[in-house]
C-alpha positions as CSV (number, residue, x, y, z in Angstrom):
1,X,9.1,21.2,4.8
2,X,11.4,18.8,6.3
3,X,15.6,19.0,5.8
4,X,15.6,15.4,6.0
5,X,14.7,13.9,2.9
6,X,13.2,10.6,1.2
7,X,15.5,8.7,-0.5
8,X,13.5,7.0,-3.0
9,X,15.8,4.6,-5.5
10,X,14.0,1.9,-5.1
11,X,12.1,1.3,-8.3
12,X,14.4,-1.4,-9.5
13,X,13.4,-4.8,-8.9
14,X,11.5,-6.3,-5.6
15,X,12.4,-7.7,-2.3
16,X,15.9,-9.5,-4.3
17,X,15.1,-12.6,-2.1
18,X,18.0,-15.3,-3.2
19,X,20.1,-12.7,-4.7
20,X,20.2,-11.1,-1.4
21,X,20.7,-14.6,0.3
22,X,24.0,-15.5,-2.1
23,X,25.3,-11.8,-1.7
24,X,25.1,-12.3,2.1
25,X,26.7,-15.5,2.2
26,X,29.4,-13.8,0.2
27,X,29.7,-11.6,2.5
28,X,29.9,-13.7,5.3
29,X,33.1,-15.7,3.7
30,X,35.1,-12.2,2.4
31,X,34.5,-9.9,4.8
32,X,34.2,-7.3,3.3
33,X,31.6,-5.4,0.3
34,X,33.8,-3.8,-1.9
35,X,35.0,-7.2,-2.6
36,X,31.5,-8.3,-2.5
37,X,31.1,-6.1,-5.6
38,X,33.8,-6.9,-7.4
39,X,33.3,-10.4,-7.2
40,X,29.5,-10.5,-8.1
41,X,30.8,-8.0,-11.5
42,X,33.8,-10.3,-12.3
43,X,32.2,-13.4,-12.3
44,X,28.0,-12.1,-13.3
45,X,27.1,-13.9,-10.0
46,X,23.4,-12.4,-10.7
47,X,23.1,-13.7,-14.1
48,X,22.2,-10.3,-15.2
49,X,21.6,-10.2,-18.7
50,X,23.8,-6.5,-19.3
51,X,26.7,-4.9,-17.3
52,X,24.6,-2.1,-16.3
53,X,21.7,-4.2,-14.9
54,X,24.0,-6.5,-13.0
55,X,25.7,-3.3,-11.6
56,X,22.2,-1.8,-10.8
57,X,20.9,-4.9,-8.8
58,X,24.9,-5.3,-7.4
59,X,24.4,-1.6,-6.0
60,X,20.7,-1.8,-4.7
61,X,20.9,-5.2,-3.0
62,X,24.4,-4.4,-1.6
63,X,22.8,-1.4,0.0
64,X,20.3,-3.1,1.7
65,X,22.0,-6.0,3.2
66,X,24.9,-3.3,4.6
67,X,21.9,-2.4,7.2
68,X,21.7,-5.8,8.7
69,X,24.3,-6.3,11.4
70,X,26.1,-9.9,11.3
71,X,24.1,-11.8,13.6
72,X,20.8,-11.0,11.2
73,X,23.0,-11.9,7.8
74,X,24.0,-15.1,9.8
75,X,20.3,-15.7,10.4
76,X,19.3,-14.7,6.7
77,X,21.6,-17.6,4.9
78,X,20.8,-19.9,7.3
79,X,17.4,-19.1,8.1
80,X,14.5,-20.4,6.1
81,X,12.4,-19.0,3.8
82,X,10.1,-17.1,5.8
83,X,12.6,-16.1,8.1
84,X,14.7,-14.8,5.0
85,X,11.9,-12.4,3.7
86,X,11.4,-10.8,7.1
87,X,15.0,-10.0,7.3
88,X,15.1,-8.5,3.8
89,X,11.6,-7.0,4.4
90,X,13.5,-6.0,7.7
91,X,16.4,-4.3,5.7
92,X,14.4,-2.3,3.1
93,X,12.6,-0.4,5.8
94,X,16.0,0.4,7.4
95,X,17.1,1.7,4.0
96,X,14.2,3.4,2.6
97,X,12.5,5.5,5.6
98,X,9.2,6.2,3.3
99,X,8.6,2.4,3.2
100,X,9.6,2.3,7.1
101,X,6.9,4.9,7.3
102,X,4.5,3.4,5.1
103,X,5.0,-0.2,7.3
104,X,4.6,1.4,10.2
105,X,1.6,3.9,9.9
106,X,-0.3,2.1,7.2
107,X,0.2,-1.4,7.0
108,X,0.8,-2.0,10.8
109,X,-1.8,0.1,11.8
110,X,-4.6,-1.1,9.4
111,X,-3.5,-4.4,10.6
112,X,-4.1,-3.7,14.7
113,X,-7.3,-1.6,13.7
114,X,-8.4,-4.8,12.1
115,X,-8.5,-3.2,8.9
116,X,-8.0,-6.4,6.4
117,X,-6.1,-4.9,3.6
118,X,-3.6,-2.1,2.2
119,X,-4.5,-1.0,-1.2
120,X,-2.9,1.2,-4.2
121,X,-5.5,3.8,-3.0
122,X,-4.1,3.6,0.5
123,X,-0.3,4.1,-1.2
124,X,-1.9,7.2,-2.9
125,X,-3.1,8.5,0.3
126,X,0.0,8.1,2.5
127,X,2.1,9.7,-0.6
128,X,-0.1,13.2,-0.6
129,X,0.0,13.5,3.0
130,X,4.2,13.0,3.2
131,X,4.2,15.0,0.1
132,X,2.9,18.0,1.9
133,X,6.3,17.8,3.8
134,X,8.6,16.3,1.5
135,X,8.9,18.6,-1.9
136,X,10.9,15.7,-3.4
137,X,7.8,13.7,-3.2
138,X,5.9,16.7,-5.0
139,X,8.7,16.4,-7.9
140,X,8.2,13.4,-8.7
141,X,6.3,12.6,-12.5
142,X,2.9,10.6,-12.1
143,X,4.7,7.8,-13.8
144,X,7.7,7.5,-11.3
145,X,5.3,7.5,-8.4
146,X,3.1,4.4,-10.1
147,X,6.0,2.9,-10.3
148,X,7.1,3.4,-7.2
149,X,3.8,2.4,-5.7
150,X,4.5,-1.2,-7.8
151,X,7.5,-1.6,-6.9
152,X,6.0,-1.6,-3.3
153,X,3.5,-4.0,-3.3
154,X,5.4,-6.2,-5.0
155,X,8.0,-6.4,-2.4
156,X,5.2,-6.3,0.4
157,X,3.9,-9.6,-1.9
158,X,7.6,-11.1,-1.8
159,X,8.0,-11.0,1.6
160,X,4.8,-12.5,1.5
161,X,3.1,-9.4,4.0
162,X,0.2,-9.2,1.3
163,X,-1.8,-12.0,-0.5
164,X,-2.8,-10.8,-4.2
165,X,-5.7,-9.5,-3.1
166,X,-4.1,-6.9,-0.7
167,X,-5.1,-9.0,2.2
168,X,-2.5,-8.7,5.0
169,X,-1.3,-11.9,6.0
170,X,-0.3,-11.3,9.7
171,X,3.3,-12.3,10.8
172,X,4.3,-15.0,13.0
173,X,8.4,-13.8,13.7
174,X,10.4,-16.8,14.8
175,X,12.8,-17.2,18.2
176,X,15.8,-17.4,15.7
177,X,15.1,-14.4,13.9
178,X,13.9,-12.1,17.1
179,X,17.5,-13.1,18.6
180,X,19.3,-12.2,15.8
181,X,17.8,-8.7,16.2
182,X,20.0,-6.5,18.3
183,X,17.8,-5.7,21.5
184,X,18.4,-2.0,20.2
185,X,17.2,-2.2,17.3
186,X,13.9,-4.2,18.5
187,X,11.6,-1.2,17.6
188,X,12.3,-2.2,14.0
189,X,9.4,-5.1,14.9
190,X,7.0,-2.0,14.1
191,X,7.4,-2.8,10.6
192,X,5.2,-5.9,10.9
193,X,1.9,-6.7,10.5
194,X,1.8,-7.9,14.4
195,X,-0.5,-7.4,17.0
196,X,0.0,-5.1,20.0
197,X,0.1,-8.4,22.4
198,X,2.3,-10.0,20.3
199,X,5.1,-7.3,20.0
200,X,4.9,-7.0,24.0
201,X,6.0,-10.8,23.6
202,X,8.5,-10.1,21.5
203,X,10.2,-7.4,23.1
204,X,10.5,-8.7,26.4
């Protein structure tokens, strides 16, 4: 059993792509997230349909973009698309260490081993084995942990890291966005599909 546990909130929504991008810009021009928050809830900024939803999605996406340091939330409102989803892809690994995991052990390794794809059967094997560790895992209903496993793909399909057919489409990370990565934190570049070769590249 391990002490340090999954935090696993992250069955609302997907990757939150130009949410994300207009809460970071936000950011970037207040300074600061509480008044991030009460901004986005005074004003709906998310269009959200109900109070509790737009405080949900406020919450969840707030969470995420507080593990990106400014140089990578400069990069992710002026960066383009592709650039964008890596950050956010970037920033729900940092938040959500089963997903970090999962990239790392599953989808990058299938990837290098020149396995093609990750499938929901794949999901369903990683889960049992970190379940053996990890009672939270164990506690969790059959119907929390489908969802969970949709919530996935679908933000592995957002950040466009799997085609529809669970094909892994293989990263190309650009020079703007690998300098906006603190050299620290440059082990984070195992959350990518990307080759051995290529990651030597990119860490030098």
């Amino acid at each position: 059993m391990s002490n340090d546990s999954y935090r696993m909130a992250f069955t609302t929504g997907g990757l939150f792509h130009p949410e994300s991008v207009r809460l970071a810009a936000l950011y970037l021009d207040l300074g600061d997230w509480s008044a991030v928050r009460a901004r986005v809830i005074a004003d709906n900024l998310l269009q959200a349909r109900t109070l509790s939803t737009l405080q949900r999605v406020c919450r969840e996406v707030v969470s995420r973009l507080r593990t990106l340091g400014l140089g990578e939330l400069d990069c992710l409102v002026a960066g383009n698309p592709q650039e964008q989803a890596a950050l956010l892809w970037l920033a729900v690994c940092r938040r959500y260490r089963f997903i970090a995991e999962f990239a790392s052990e599953v989808l990058r390794e299938r990837y290098i081993s020149l396995q093609p794809d990750v499938t929901p059967e794949d999901f369903d094997a990683f889960f049992n084995r970190k379940a053996e560790w990890h009672p939270e895992l164990d506690g969790l209903t059959p119907a929390t942990r489908a969802k969970l496993r949709q919530v996935l793909f679908r933000i592995l399909r957002e950040a466009d890291l799997l085609a529809d057919n669970h094909r892994i489409n293989p990263v190309l990370l650009s020079q703007r966005l690998l300098a906006a990565i603190p050299r620290d934190r440059r082990q984070d570049l195992l959350y990518f599909p990307v080759s051995v070769a290529d990651l030597k590249e990119m860490t030098q």
